[in-house]
N, C-alpha and C positions, 0 to 999 in steps of 0.2 A: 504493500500500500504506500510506505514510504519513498519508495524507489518512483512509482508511477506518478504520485504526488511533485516530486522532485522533477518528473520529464515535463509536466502541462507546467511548471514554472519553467523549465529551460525552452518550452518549444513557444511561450510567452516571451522570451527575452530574443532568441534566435528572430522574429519578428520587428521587436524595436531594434537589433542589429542591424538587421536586412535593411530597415525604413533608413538610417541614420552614416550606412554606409557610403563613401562618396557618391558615386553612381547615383543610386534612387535619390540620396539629398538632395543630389543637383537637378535631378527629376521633378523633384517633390516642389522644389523651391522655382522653378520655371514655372512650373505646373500652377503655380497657387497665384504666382505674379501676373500671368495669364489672365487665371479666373478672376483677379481685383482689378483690372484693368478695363475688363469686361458690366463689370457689376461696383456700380457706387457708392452705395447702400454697403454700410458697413457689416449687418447684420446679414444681405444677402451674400457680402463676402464670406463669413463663417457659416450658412446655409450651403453655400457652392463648394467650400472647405470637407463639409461632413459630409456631402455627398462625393467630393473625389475620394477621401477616406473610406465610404463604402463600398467606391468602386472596387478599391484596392483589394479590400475585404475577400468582399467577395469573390473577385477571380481568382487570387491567392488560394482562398477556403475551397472552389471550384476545382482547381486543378490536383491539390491532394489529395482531396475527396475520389478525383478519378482514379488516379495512380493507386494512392494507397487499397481504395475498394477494388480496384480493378487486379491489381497485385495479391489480395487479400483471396480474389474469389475465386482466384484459377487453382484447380487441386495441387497440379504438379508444382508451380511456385510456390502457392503455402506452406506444401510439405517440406519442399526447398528451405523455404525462409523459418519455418520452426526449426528447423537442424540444424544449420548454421548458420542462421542470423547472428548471432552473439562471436561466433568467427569472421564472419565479415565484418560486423560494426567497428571492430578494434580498428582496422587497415583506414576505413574510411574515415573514421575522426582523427584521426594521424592526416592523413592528406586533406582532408577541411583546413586544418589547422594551419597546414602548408600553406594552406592557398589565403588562408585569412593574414598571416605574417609576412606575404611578399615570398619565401621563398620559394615556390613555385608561382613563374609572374604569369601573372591573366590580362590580355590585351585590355584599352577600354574604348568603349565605344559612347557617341554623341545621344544627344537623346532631346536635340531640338523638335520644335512642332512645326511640319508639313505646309504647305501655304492650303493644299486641299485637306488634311484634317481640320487645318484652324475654321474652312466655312463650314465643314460637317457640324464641328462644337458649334459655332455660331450660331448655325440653324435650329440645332436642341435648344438655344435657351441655357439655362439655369441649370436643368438636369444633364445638358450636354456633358458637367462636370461631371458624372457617374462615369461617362463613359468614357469620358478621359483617363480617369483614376484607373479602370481596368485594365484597360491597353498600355495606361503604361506599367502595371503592375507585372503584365504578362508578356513585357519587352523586358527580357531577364540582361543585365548586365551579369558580367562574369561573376563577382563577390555574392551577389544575391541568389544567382544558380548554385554557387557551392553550399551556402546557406542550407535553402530548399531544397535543394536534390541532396545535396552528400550529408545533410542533418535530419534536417526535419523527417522527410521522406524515411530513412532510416529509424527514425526515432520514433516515429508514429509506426511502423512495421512492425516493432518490436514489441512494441505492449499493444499493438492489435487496436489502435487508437483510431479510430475510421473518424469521426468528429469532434474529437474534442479539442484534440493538438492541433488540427490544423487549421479550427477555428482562432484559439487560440494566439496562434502565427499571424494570422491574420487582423487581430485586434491588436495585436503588439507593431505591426506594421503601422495599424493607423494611429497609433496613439501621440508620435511624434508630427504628425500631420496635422495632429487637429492642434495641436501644441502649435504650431504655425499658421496655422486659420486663424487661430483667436487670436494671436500677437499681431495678423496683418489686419485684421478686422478694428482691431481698436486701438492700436499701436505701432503702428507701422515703421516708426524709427528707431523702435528696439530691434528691429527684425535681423537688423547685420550680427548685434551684440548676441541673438543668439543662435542664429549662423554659424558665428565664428567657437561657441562654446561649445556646441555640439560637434565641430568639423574638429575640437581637442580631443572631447571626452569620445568621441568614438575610436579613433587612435589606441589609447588604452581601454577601453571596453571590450575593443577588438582584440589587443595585443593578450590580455584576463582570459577571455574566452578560447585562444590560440590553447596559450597552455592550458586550461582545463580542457579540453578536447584531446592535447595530448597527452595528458597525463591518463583519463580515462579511457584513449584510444592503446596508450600501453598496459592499461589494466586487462583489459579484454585482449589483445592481443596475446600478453603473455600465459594466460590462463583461459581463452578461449581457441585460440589458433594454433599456436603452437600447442 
């Protein structure tokens, strides 16, 4: 109980990691600049906020929902994943880790908005922000794919976690988001101050997380693989 307790707070945090990582940041942070540009109304700035938040949500929640149920339902993989799942997790949180400390480097990629998305959202209106939020949640930069795929995905496997982790992920994703809706909504000249404190603290959040992964990636390793 302790142990599974312990995975919905890390597949909670793996979330505000994913959100706060350069990449989706600089997503997030376009993304929102965007929608207040659009919308004057400072309340409907944090309305357009919660709703790119839920987009995120959602497609995030969406796609592990397939993987993990889809992974979960097929006999020959399950039986797979019950017998050596706990051999496999060790390798992959050793190489997450990798991938989250720079020493294996992961290209990166732009994550400007389109001149033809920008009239799609336009023409939505207000809820256009939903589906902003999804698309870009489900335009995976390299750091957030390791995330998702070499954590969560595993993590949710493991304890047979078909909704709760991955919802989970998915709130933690929007939490720093909406952290930034409210700031641009009613404050918009704190917004660099905290910008800049979050582009520190995930540095070392990230670099915390590196080694916990590897240290638990060499737990299992050495007593489930070998």
């Amino acid at each position: 109980m302790e142990s599974y307790a312990l995975a919905l707070v890390s597949a909670l945090w793996l979330g505000i990691l994913t959100s706060i990582s350069p990449c989706p940041l600089a997503t997030n942070i376009a993304a929102i600049s965007y929608v207040s540009k659009r919308v004057g109304n400072p309340r409907m700035v944090l309305v357009s906020g919660l709703l790119y938040m839920l987009g995120r949500t959602l497609a995030y929640f969406t796609v592990a929902l397939i993987v993990v149920a889809g992974l979960s339902s097929i006999p020959s993989i399950a039986n797979f994943l019950q017998q050596y799942m706990n051999a496999i997790i060790g390798p992959v949180l050793i190489l997450a880790g990798l991938l989250l400390v720079g020493i294996i480097p992961l290209p990166s990629f732009g994550s400007g908005i389109s001149a033809g998305f920008q009239k799609k959202i336009d023409k939505l209106g207000i809820s256009g922000s939903l589906l902003l939020g999804a698309v870009f949640a489900l335009a995976f930069c390299p750091v957030s794919a390791a995330l998702f795929f070499g954590s969560l995905i595993p993590l949710s496997l493991q304890h047979q976690s078909v909704f709760a982790m991955p919802m989970l992920y998915g709130i933690g994703t929007a939490l720093p988001v909406a952290a930034f809706a409210f700031i641009l909504a009613f404050s918009a000249n704190r917004l660099s101050s905290a910008f800049n404190f979050l582009g520190f603290a995930e540095i070392w959040m990230r670099r915390i997380t590196a080694v916990v992964f590897f240290a638990v990636g060499l737990y299992y390793t050495v007593n489930f693989t070998f």
